[in-house]
C-alpha positions in Angstrom: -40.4 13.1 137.7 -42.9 10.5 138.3 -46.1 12.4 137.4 -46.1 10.3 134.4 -48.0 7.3 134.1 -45.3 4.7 132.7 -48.4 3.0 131.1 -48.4 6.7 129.1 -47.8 6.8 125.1 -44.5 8.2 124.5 -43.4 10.7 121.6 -41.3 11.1 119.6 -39.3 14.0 121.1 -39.2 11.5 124.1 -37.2 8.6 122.1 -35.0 11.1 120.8 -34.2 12.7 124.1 -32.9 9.1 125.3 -31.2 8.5 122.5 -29.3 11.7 123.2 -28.9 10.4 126.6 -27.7 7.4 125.7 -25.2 8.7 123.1 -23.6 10.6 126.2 -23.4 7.7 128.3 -21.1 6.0 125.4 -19.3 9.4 124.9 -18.3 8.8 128.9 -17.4 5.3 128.4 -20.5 4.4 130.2 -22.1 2.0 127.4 -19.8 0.4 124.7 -20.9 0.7 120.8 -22.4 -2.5 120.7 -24.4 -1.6 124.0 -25.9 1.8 123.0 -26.5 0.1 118.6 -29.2 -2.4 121.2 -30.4 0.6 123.3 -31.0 2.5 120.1 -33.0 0.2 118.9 -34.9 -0.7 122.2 -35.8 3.1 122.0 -36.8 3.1 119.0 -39.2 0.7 119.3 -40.4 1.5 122.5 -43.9 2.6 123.3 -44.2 3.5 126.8 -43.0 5.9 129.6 -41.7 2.3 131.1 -40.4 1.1 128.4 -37.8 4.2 127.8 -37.3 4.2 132.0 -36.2 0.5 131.7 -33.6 1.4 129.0 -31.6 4.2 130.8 -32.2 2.6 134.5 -28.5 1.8 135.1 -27.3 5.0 134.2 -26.8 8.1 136.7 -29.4 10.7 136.5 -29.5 14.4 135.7 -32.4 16.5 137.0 -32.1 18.9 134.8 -32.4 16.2 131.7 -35.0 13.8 131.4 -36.9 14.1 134.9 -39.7 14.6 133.4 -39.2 11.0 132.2 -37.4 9.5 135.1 -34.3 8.3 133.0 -30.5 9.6 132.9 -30.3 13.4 131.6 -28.2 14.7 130.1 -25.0 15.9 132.0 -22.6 18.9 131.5 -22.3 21.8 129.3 -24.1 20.9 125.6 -23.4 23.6 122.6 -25.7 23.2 120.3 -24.5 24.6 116.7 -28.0 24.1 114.2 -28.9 25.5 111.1 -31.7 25.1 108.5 -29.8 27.0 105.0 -27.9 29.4 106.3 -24.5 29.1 107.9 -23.1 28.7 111.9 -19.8 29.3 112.4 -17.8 28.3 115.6 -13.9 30.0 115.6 -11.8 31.9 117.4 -11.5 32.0 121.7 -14.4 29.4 122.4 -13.9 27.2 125.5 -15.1 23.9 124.3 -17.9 21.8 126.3 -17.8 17.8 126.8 -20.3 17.5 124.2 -21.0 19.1 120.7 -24.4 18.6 118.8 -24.3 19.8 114.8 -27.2 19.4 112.9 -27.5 21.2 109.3 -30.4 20.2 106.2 -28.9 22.3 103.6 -26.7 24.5 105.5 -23.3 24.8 106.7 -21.7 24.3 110.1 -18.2 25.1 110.8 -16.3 24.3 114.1 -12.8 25.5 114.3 -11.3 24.1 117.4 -7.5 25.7 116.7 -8.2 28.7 119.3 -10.2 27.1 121.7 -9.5 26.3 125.3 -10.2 22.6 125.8 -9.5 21.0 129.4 -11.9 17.9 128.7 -9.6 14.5 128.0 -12.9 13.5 125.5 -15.4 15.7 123.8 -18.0 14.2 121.6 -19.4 16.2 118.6 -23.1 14.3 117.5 -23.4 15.6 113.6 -26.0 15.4 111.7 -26.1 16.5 108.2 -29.0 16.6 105.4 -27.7 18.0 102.3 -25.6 20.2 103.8 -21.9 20.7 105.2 -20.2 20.1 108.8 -16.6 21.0 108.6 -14.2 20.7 111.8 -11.1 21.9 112.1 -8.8 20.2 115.0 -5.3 21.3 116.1 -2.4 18.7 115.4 -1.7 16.5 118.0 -5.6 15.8 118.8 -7.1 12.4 118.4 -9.8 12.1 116.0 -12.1 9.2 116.3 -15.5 8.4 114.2 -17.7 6.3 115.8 -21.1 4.9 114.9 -21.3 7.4 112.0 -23.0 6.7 109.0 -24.0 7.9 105.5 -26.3 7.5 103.0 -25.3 9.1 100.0 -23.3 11.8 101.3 -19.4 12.2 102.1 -17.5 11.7 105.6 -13.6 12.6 105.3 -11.3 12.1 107.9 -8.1 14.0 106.9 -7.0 14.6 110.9 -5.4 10.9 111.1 -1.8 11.9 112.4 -1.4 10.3 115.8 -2.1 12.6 118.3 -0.4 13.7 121.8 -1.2 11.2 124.6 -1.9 15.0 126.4 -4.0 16.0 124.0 -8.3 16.4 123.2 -9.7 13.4 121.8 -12.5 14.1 119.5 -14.9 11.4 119.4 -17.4 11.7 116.3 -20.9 10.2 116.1 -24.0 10.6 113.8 -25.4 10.9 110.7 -24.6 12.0 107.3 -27.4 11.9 104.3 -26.4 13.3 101.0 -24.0 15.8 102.4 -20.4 16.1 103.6 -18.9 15.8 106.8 -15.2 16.5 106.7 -12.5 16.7 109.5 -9.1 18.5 109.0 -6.3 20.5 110.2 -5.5 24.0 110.0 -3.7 24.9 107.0 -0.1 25.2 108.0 
């Protein structure tokens, strides 16, 4: 960790690494909405090594994350489904991770948990969409809940708003949508 001088500049790639921290700490019911809109912010407007330390110092740590930093990392198995124009598709036998990050500009992202093995209570997907598309596909009986996700000029649908299984997955949705379309559904019966 503490190499770093806390008096050091930090980056950009630095605020956006505990943001991403800090989404996963309100993904495991660690910071409430209201908590990590303020910690956002703070980050963002941070300037310092100390400054972004100071904002994650109650959480628990990961080595593997944000050492580098001294702040919380990020914890558990991440997949990370990105595309530029082209198209990522996520179907089939896929044992699904505590956390999902999407992130398309123009292209298309498809997540099809019908098939997967899930044995996490919560998973959060982060998506962030350009112009592009992020379509999900849960099973019926899962929960599906947006949270802190927002839009320009582009298009969230929800269509996966049965209730769901007190046994079942509950998807927790956060992030960004510009001018393209986010949609959640089920499987066509």
């Amino acid at each position: 960790m503490t190499n770093l001088d806390g008096r050091l500049r930090a980056s950009h790639s630095d605020r956006d690494a505990v943001i991403e921290r800090l989404r996963v700490a309100t993904g495991e019911g660690r910071l409430s909405l209201d908590e990590l809109e303020e910690r956002i912010e703070r980050t963002q407007a941070a300037r310092t090594y100390d400054d972004l330390r100071a904002i994650t110092a109650d959480l628990p740590r990961d080595d593997a994350g944000l050492a580098m930093l001294g702040v919380g990392g990020i914890g558990g198995g991440v997949l990370e489904l990105r595309t530029k124009h082209g198209e990522v598709h996520q179907k089939d036998y896929w044992v699904v991770p505590p956390r999902i990050v999407a992130s398309c500009s123009s292209g298309t992202v498809k997540i099809d948990f019908t098939e997967a093995v899930c044995s996490h209570r919560e998973v959060l997907l982060e998506a962030t969409c350009g112009m592009g598309t992020i379509l999900v596909t849960v099973p019926r009986g899962w929960t599906v809940w947006i949270d802190s996700l927002t839009t320009n000029m582009g298009t969230i649908k929800n269509k996966a708003t049965d209730p769901g299984h007190p046994d079942a997955p509950v998807l927790r949705v956060t992030g960004k949508v510009g001018l393209g379309t986010l949609k959640i559904k089920y499987p066509r019966r």
